[in-house]
C-alpha positions as CSV (number, residue, x, y, z in Angstrom):
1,X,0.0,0.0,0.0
2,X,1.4,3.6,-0.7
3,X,-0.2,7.0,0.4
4,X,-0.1,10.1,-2.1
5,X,0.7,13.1,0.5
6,X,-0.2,16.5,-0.5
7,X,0.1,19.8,1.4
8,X,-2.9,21.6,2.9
9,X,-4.0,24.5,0.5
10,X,-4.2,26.8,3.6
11,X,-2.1,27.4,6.3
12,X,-2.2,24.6,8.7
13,X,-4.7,25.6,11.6
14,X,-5.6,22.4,14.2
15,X,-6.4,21.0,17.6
16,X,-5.1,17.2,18.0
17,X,-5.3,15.2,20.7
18,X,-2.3,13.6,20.3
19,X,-1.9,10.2,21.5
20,X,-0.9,8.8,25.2
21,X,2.8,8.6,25.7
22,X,3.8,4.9,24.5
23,X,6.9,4.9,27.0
24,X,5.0,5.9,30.0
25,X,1.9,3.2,29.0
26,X,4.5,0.3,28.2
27,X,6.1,1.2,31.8
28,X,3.0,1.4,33.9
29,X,1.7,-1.6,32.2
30,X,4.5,-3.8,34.4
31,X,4.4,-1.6,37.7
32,X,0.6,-2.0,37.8
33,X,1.2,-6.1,36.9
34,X,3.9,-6.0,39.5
35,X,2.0,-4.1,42.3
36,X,-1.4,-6.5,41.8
37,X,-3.0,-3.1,41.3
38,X,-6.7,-3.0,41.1
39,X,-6.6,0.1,39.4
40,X,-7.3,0.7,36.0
41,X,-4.5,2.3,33.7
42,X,-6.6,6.1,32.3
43,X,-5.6,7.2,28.6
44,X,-3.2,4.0,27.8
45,X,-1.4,3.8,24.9
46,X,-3.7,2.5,21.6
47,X,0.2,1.4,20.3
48,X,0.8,-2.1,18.7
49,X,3.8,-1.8,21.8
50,X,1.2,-1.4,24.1
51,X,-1.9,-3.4,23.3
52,X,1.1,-6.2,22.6
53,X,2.2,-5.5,26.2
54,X,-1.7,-5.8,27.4
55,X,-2.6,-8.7,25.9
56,X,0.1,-10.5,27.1
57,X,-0.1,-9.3,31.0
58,X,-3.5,-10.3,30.6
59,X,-3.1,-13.6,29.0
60,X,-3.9,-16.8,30.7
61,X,-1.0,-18.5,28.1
62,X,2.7,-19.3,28.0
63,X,4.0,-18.5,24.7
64,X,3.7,-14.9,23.5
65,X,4.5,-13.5,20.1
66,X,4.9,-10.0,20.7
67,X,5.2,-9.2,16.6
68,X,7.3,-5.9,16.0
69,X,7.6,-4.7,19.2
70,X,11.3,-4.1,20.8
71,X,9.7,-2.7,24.2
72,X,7.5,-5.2,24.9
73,X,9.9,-7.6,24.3
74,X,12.5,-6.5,26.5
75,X,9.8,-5.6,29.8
76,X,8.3,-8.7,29.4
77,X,11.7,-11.1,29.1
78,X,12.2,-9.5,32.3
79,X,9.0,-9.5,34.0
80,X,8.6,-12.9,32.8
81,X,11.9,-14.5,34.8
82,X,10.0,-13.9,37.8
83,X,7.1,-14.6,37.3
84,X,7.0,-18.7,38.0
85,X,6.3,-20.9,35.3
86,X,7.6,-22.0,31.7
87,X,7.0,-19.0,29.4
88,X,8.0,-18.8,25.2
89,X,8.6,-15.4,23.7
90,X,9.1,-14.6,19.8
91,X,8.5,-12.1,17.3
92,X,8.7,-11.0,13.5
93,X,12.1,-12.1,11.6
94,X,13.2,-8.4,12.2
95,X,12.5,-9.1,16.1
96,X,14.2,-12.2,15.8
97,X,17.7,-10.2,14.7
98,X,17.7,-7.7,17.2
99,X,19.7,-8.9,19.9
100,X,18.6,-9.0,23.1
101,X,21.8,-11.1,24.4
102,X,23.0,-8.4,27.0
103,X,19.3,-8.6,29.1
104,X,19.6,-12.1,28.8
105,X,23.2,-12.7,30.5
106,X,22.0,-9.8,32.8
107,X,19.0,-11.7,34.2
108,X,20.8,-14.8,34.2
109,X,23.6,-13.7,36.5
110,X,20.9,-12.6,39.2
111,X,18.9,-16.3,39.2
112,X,17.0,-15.8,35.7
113,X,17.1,-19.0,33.4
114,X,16.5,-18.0,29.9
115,X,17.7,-20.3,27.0
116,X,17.8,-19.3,23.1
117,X,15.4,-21.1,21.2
118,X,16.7,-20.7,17.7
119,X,20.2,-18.5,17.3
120,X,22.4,-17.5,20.3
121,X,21.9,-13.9,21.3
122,X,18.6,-13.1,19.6
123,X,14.5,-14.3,20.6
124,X,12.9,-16.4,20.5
125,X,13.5,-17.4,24.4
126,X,12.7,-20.1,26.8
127,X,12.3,-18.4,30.0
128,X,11.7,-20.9,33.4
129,X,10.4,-18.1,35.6
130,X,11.6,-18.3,39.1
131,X,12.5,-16.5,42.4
132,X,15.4,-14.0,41.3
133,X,18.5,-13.5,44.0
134,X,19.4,-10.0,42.8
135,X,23.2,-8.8,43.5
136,X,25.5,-6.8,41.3
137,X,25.2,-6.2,37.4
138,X,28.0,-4.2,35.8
139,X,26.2,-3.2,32.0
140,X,27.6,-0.7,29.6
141,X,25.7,2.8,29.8
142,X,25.4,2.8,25.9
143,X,23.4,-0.1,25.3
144,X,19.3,0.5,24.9
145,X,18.1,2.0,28.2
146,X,15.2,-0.4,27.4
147,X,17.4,-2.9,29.0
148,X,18.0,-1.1,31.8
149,X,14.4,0.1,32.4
150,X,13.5,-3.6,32.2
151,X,16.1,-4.3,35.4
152,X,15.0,-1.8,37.0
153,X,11.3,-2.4,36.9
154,X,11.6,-5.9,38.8
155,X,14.8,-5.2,40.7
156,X,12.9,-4.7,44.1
157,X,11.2,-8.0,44.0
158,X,15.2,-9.5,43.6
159,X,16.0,-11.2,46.8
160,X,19.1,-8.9,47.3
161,X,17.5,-6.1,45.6
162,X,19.8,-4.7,43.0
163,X,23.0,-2.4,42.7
164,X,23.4,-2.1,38.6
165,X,26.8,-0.2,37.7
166,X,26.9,1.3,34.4
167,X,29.9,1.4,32.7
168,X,31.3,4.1,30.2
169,X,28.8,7.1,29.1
170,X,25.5,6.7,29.5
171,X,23.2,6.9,27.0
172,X,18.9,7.7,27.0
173,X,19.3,8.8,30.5
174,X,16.0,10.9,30.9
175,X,14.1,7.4,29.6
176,X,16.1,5.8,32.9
177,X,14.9,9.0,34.9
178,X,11.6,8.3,33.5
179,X,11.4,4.5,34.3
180,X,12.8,5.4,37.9
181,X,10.3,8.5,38.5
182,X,7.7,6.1,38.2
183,X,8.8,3.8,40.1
184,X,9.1,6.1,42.5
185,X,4.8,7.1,41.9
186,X,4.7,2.8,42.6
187,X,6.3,3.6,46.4
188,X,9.5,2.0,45.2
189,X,13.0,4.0,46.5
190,X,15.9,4.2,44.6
191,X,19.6,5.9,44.8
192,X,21.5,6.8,41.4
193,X,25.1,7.9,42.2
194,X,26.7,9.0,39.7
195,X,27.3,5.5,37.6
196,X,26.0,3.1,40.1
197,X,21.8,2.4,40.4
198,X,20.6,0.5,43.9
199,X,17.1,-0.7,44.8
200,X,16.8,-2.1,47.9
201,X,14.6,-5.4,47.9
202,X,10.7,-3.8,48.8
203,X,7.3,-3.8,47.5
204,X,4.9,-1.8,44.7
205,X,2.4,0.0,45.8
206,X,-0.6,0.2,43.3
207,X,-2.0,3.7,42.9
208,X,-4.6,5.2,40.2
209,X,-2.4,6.6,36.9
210,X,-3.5,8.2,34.2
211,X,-1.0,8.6,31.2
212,X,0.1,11.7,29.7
213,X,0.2,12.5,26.1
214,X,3.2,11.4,23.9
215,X,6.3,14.2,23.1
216,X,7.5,11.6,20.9
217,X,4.1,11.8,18.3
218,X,4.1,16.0,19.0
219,X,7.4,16.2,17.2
220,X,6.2,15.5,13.9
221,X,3.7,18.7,14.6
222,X,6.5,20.7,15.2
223,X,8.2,19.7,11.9
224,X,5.0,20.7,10.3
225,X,5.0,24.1,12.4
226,X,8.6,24.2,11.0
227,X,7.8,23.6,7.4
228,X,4.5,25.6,7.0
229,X,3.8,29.2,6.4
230,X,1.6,30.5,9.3
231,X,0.8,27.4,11.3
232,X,-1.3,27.6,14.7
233,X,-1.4,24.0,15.9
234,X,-2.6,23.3,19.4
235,X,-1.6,19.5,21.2
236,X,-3.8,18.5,24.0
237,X,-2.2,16.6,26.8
238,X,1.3,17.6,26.8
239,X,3.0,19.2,30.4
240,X,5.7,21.4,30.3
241,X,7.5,19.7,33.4
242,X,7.4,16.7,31.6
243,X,9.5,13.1,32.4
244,X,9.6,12.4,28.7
245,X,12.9,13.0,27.5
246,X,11.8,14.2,23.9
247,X,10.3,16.7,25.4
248,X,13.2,18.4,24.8
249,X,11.9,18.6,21.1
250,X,10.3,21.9,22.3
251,X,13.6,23.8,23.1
252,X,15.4,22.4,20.0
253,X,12.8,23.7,17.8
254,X,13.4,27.0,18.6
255,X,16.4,26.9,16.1
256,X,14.3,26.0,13.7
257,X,11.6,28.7,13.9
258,X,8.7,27.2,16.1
259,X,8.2,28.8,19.6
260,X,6.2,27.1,22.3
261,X,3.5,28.5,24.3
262,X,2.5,26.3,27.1
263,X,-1.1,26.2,28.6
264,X,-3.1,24.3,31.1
265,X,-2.7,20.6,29.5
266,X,-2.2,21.6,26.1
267,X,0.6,23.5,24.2
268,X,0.0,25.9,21.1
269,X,2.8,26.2,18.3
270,X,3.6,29.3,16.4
271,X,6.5,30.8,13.9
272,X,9.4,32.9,15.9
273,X,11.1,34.1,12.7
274,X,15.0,32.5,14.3
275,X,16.5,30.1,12.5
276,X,19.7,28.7,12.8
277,X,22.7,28.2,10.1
278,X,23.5,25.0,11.1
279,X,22.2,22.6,13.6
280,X,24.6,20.8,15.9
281,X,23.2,18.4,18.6
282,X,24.1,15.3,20.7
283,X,21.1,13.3,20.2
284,X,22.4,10.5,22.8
285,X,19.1,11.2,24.9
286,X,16.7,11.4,22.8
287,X,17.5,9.0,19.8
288,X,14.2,8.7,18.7
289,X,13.9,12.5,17.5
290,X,16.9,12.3,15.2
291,X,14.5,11.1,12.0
292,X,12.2,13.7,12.5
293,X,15.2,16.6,12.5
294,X,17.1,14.9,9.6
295,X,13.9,15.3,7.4
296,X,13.4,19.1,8.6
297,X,16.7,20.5,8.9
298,X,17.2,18.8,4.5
299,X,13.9,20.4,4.0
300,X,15.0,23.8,5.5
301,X,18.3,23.8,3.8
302,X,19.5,23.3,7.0
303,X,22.9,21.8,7.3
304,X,23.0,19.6,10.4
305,X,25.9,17.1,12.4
306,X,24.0,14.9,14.6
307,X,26.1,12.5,17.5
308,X,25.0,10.4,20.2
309,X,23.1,7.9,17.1
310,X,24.5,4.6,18.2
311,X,21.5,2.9,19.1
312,X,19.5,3.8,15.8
313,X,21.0,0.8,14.2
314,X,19.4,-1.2,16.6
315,X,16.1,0.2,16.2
316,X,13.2,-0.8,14.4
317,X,15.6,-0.9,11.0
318,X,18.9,0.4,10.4
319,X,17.7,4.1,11.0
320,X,21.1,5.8,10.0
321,X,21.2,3.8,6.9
322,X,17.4,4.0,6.3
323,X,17.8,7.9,6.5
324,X,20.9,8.1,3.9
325,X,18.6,6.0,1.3
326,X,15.7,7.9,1.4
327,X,16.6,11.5,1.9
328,X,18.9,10.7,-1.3
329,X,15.3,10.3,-3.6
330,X,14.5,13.5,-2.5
331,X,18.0,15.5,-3.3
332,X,20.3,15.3,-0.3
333,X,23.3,13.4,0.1
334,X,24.1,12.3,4.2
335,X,27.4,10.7,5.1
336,X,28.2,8.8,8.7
337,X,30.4,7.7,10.8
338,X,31.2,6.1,13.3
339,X,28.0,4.1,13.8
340,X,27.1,7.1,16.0
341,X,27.3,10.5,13.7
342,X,25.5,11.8,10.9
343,X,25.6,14.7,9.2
344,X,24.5,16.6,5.8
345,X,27.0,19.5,5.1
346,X,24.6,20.6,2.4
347,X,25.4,18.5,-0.5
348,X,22.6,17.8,-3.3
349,X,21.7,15.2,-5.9
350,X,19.5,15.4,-8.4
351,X,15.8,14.1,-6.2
352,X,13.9,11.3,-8.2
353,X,11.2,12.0,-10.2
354,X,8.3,10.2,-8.2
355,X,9.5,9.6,-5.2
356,X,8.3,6.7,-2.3
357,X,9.5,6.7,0.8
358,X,10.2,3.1,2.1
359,X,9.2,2.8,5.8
360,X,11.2,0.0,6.9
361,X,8.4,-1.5,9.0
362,X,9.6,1.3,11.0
363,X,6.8,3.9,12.1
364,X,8.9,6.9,12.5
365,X,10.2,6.5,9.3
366,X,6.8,7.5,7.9
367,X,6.0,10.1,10.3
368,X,9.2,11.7,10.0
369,X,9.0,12.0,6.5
370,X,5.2,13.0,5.8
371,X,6.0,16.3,6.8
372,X,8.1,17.0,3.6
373,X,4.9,16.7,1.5
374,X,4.9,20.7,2.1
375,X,8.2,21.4,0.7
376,X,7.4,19.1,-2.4
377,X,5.2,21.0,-4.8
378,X,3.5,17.2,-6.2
379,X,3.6,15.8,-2.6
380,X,5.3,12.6,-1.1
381,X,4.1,8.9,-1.4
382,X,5.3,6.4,1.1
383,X,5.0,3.0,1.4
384,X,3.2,0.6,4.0
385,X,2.0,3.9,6.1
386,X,0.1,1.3,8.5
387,X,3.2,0.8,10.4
388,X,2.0,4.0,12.3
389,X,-0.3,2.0,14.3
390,X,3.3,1.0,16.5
391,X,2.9,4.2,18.0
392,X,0.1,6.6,16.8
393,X,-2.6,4.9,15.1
394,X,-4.7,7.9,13.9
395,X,-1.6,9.9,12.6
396,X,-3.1,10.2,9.0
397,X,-6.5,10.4,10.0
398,X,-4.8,13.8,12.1
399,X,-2.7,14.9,9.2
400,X,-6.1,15.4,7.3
401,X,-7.5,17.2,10.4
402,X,-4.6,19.1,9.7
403,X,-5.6,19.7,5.5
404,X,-3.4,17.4,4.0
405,X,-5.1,14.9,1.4
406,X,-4.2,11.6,1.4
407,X,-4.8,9.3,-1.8
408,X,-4.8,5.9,-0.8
């Protein structure tokens, strides 16, 4: 299936109620599960991640095939360890190559016993749930903080609790923040010293939650804010002292022309006129914004060096490489290095004809690049747009809130 994008014929003038924040949802999912909370989650999540993560918490089976979804797959290899009982968990071939080897020999070293069903390092697993002892883990700060979330989550019902000492820099640290915070909401104390995490052995404590919108989903408004004329787009459900890490989408922006103004649960985007010469950032904590800024900063004739990438080739696809294919259809040439740095110094090519932007099975490779239908006179067509549904399910059906038309 491929969508037909087009610009709005007016400026773009909306209200959206953008969608519940997928790493909150994904979180509270296993602190309710963990705390037997009677409560019912408010405003969860409509992600595949998420309504993956449900059905399996909810799910009277053993084996689990949790499809696309990286998060899900990571909280619920840990959640499952403890939880006594033979359990399966597997995924789509992509899930299947995305190693998950480090969580494994984590969880095994405090009492976990997880085997590989097919190839060493990578899902499916075998997981014999059990009583876990807890201890020591020494993990590198710059692998997924995904893994470390997932630690974290069940480290208080560990025995020995859990003293997890992160070596080298450490990347995605508000998304640690974030896990810890709510852990914190759970009645759960922690202590993070500078490279060194402890949680004491103790117990959950279930509360009422309702989730917050996602900062993740509001970037792509701001890189239509960015890229339109006289925009005046209003997002419901967004805080300004928010525990999201891409949050910080708000303050980059500025450089690119779109100021914030924040109100009582909502936030309202308009043009500031400032816009930078070149945009220099250290994406190492919020990894998942990179895509959308790639796509706006080539649009703006922006040139841009990017660092703190070295988890996007872990991701969903190959996101660096993804990024360097299709941004060269549409004129610009990237280079990269260093697994971890991208860059476009302004360098052209002559743009293809017609053309579509392959997604990847990766959902913010179409939301990323949907934007750049306004800077395209005969709009942008990209291919398998349902992968949206990972994350924001009613993104097109928003975008034509918004005035775009979509040909389907």
């Amino acid at each position: 299936m491929i969508y037909h994008i087009q610009a709005p014929q007016k400026s773009v003038r909306v209200s959206i109620q953008l969608p519940a924040s997928k790493s909150i949802s994904n979180r509270v999912l296993i602190l309710n599960a963990l705390s037997y909370s009677p409560y019912e989650i408010l405003n969860l999540s409509e992600s595949d991640d998420t309504q993956v993560m449900t059905q399996a918490l909810h799910s009277n089976g053993r084996d689990f095939n949790i499809g696309a979804a990286g998060t899900s797959m990571r909280f619920l290899t840990a959640y499952l360890s403890k939880i006594v009982g033979e359990w399966t968990i597997t995924g789509t071939e992509r899930m299947k190559n995305r190693p998950i080897k480090l969580l494994v020999d984590a969880l095994n070293s405090v009492g976990a016993r997880i085997e590989y069903i097919e190839k060493e390092g990578y899902p499916p697993l075998r997981i014999f749930g059990s009583a876990l002892q807890g201890g020591e883990i020494a993990l590198s700060g710059g692998v997924s903080s995904q893994y470390i979330s997932a630690l974290l989550m069940i480290a208080p019902y560990m025995k020995k609790g859990l003293t997890l000492k992160l070596e080298g820099d450490i990347i995605s640290r508000p998304y640690i923040h974030l896990t810890l915070s709510l852990m914190k909401q759970f009645g759960v104390s922690s202590e993070w010293k500078e490279q060194i995490i402890t949680i004491p052995a103790q117990e959950y404590i279930p509360i009422p939650f309702t989730v917050e919108s996602d900062w993740s989903a509001a970037s792509y408004w701001y890189a239509i804010a960015a890229l339109s004329k006289e925009p005046a787009i209003e997002l419901k459900g967004l805080f300004k002292n928010s525990g999201q890490g891409d949050s910080a989408c708000a303050t980059l922006f500025k450089q690119l022309g779109v100021s914030t103004q924040y109100k009582q649960n909502k936030v309202i985007l308009q043009k500031n006129g400032n816009i930078c010469k070149k945009l220099v950032y250290d994406f190492v904590d919020q990894p998942d914004l990179a895509q959308t800024f790639a796509v706006v900063c080539t649009c703006m004739n922006i040139p841009f060096r990017f660092t703190g990438l070295q988890t996007l080739k872990i991701k969903e696809t190959d996101r660096i490489e993804a990024l360097k294919t299709e941004l060269r259809k549409l004129g610009y040439i990237l280079t990269d290095s260093k697994d971890s740095i991208l860059e476009w110094n302004g360098e052209r090519c002559e743009p293809e004809a017609d053309p579509v932007i392959r997604t990847y099975e990766d959902h913010r490779m179409a939301m990323a690049f949907a934007p750049a239908a306004l800077v395209i006179p005969e709009g942008l067509k990209i291919a398998d747009p349902k992968v949206v549904t990972k994350s924001y399910p009613r993104f097109w059906e928003d975008l034509q809130a918004g005035g775009f038309t979509i040909h389907k």
